[in-house]
N, C-alpha and C positions, 0 to 999 in steps of 0.2 A: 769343272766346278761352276764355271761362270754360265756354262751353258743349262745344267743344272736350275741354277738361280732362276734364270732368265724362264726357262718353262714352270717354276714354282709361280712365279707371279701371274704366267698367264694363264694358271690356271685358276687363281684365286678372284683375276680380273673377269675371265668368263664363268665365273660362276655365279654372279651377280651379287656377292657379299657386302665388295664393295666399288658397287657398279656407281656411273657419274650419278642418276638419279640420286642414289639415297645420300651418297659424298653431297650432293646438293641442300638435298631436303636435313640433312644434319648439321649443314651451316645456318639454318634458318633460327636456329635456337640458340641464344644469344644468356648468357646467365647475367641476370640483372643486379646482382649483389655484388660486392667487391671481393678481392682473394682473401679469404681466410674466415671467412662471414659465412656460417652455415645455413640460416635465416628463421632459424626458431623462435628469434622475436618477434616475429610476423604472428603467433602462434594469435595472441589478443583479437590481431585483426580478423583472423577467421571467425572465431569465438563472436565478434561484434557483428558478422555479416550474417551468419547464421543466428545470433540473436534479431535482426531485425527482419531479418527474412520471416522467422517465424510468430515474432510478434510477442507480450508480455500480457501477463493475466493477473487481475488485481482483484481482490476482495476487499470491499470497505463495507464494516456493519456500523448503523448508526443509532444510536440509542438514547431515550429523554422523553422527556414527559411531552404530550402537546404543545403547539404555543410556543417550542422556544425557537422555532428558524430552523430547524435541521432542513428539512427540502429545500429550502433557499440556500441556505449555504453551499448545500453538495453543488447544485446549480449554477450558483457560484463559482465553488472550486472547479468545477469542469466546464464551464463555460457554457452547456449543455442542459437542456431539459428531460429530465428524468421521470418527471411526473405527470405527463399531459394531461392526462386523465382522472386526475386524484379528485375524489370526493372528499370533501371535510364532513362527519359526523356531527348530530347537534350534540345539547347539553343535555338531552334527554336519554341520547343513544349511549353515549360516554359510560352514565351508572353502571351499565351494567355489560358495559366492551368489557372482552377479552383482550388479549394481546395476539395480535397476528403477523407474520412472518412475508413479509413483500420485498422479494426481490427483483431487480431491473435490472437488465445487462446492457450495455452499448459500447459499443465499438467505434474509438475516437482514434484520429491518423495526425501525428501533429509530425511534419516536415519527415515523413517517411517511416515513421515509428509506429506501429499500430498498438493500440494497447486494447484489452479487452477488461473494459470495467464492470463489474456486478457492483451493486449497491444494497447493502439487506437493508431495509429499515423496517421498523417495527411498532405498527401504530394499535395503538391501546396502553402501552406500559408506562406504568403509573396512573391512568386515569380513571380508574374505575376507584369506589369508596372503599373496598376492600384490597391493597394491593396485594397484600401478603402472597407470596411466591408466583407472582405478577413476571419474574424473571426466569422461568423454569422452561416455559414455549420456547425463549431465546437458546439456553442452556443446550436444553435438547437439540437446537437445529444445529448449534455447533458439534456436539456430539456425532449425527448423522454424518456432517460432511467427513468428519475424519472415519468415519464407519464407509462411509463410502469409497474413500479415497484409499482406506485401508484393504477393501473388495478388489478395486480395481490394481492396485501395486500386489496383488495376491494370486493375481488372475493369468491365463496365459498372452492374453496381448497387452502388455505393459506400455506400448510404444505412444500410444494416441489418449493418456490420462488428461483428463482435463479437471484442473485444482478447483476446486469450488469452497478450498481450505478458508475460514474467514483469518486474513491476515490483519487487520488492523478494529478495531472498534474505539469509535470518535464517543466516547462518553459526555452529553451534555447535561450542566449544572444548570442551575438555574441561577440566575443572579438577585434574584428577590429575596433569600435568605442570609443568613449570616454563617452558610457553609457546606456541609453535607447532610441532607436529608439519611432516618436513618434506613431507607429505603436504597438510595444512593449507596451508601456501607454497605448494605447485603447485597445487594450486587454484584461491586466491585470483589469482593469476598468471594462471591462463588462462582466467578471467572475469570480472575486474576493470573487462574494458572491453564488456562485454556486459551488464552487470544491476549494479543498485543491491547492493553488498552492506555486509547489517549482520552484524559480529560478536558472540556472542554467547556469555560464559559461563556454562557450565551447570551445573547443582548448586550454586549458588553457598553452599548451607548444609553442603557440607565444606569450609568453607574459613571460618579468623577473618577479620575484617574486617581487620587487616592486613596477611594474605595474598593479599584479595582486591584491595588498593592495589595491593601488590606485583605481582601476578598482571597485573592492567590495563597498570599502567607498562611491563613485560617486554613484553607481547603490540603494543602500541602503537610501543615499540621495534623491534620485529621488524617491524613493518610497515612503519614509515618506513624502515627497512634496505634491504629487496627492493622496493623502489617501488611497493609494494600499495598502491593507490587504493583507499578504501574511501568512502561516503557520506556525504558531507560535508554537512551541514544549512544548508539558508543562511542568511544573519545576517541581523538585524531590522532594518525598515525602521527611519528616525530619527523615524517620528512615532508607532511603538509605543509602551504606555505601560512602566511600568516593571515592576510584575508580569510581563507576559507577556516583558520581554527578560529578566529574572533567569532564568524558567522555560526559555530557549533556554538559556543558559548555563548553568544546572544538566543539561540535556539533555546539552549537546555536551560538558559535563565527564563524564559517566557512560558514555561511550564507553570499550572496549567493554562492554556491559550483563554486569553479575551477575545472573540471575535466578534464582529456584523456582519451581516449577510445582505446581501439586493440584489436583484436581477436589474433596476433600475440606471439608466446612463444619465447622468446630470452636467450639466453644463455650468461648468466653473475657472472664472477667469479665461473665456473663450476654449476651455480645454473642455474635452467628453469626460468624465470619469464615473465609474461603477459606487453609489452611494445613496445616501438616504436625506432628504430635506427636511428641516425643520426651519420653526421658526426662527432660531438662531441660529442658524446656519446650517452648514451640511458636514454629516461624516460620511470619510473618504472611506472606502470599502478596502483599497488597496492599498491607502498610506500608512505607511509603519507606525507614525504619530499616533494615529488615532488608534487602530485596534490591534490586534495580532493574526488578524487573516493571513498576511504577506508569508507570515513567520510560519503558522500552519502547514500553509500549503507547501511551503518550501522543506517542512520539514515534510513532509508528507512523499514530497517527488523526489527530495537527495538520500531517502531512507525508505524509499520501496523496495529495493532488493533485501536491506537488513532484515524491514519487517516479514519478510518473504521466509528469509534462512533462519529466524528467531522459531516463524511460525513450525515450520519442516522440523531444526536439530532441538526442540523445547518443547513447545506445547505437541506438536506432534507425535514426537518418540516416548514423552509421556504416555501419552494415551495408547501407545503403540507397544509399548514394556506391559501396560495393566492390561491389555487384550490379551498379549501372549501368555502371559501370567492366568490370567483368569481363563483362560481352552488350555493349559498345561493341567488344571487342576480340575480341568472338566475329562478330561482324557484318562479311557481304561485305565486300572495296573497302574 
């Protein structure tokens, strides 16, 4: 029996199964988790490595009348020049502009994160003396991208889709009136249920800060009036801590934003800051006191994914029900 034994093993030994090499090379692997820890929770950090590996892709359309700072601001918020090139139109050309559809792409890398920015803006709307359906150009190019993106999720290589979906639209007001043009109304109206919109007032340094209460309350009024849906931020889970729910709720109170915009650095109190000079002084671009940039932008980068998954499970499967629907009822039989 013993002898038995003895040739079983040596035969298993020269068989190289479990020869010294691999006995070696299987000590080298060492399990980094403790006992009873599967390590599914790890599962995030993949998710985040391959998120940065492959990098994120943002749509921001900008919309408003000439004159109120949209190029400055976007410029602003990404610290980047978007426009190098931009001609301003005179007062002659204006009468009788269309509305045109310009879009910029740039690719900003901040501490390892690459993000792919488009920026739609759209110069002409509002400015001509007739506006009336001055918003339909825009209308239409959101339509396409989901027409497009509806092509490609349809097609046989699905794998390489690149979103050109517009996820956000920065709506700006104007601050010279006493609230919503009714230009402004029909807009909002006829793509409230297509794109995330943020309203947005602009210049907000002609105007006291009382004005600017006043200005917000009026415009927010007028919205709940005409059943303008605008982008609702969604509320904090219950195991957030309390810094970050106060900072939603300072968010979703600064609706809609008062901002300034500058590409200018000023020099105050021996300090650089991004701002505007006047003769009474200077407004701070990025102090919370003075406008609501800070608050914008922040809502803008802690609600890029939402806006994202709004755009995709909402506006998009909308549009994506009335496609199917309307080739069901085009189809033989």
């Amino acid at each position: 029996m013993a002898d038995h034994r003895q040739s079983a093993r040596e035969a298993i030994r020269t068989s190289g199964f479990f020869s010294d090499d691999r006995i070696a090379s299987s000590k080298q692997f060492v399990n980094p988790e403790q006992p009873g820890y599967v390590g599914f929770a790890n599962l995030p950090n993949q998710v985040h490595r391959k998120s940065v590996k492959k990098g994120f892709e943002f749509t921001l359309m900008v919309v408003g009348e000439s004159g109120l700072g949209k190029s400055t601001l976007i410029n602003s918020l990404f610290l980047t020049d978007l426009y190098p090139e931009r001609e301003i139109p005179g007062a002659a050309e204006k009468i009788e502009q269309t509305v045109k559809i310009d879009a910029s792409t740039v690719e900003i890398e901040e501490r390892g994160v690459k993000l792919r920015l488009t920026v739609v803006d759209t110069p002409g709307y509002g400015d001509a003396i007739n506006s009336k359906d001055c918003f339909k150009p825009i209308l239409s190019y959101i339509d396409d991208q989901f027409e497009r993106y509806f092509h490609d999720e349809s097609g046989l290589n699905r794998r390489n889709i690149v979103d050109n979906r517009v996820h956000c639209c920065f709506y700006f007001i104007s601050p010279y009136g006493h609230g919503l043009k009714p230009l402004d109304v029909e807009f909002m109206k006829a793509l409230h249920h297509k794109v995330n919109i943020v309203p947005v007032i602009a210049k907000a340094d002609t105007l006291t800060p009382k004005e600017v209460r006043a200005l917000k309350a009026r415009i927010l009024e007028e919205i709940a009036q005409h059943g303008i849906k605008i982008y609702q931020m969604p509320d904090c889970d219950s195991d957030e801590d309390e810094d970050f729910k106060e900072q939603c709720r300072l968010l979703k109170a600064a609706v809609p934003f008062a901002v300034v915009g500058s590409n200018q650095m000023i020099e105050v109190k021996g300090k650089k800051v991004r701002g505007r000079l006047y003769p009474w002084g200077v407004v701070e671009v990025e102090n919370p006191e003075h406008c609501d940039f800070i608050k914008l932008r922040t809502m803008l980068i802690t609600h890029m994914q939402d806006l994202q998954e709004v755009t995709q499970d909402v506006h998009y499967e909308n549009y994506r029900s009335e496609k199917l629907a309307i080739n069901k009822r085009r189809a033989p039989g």
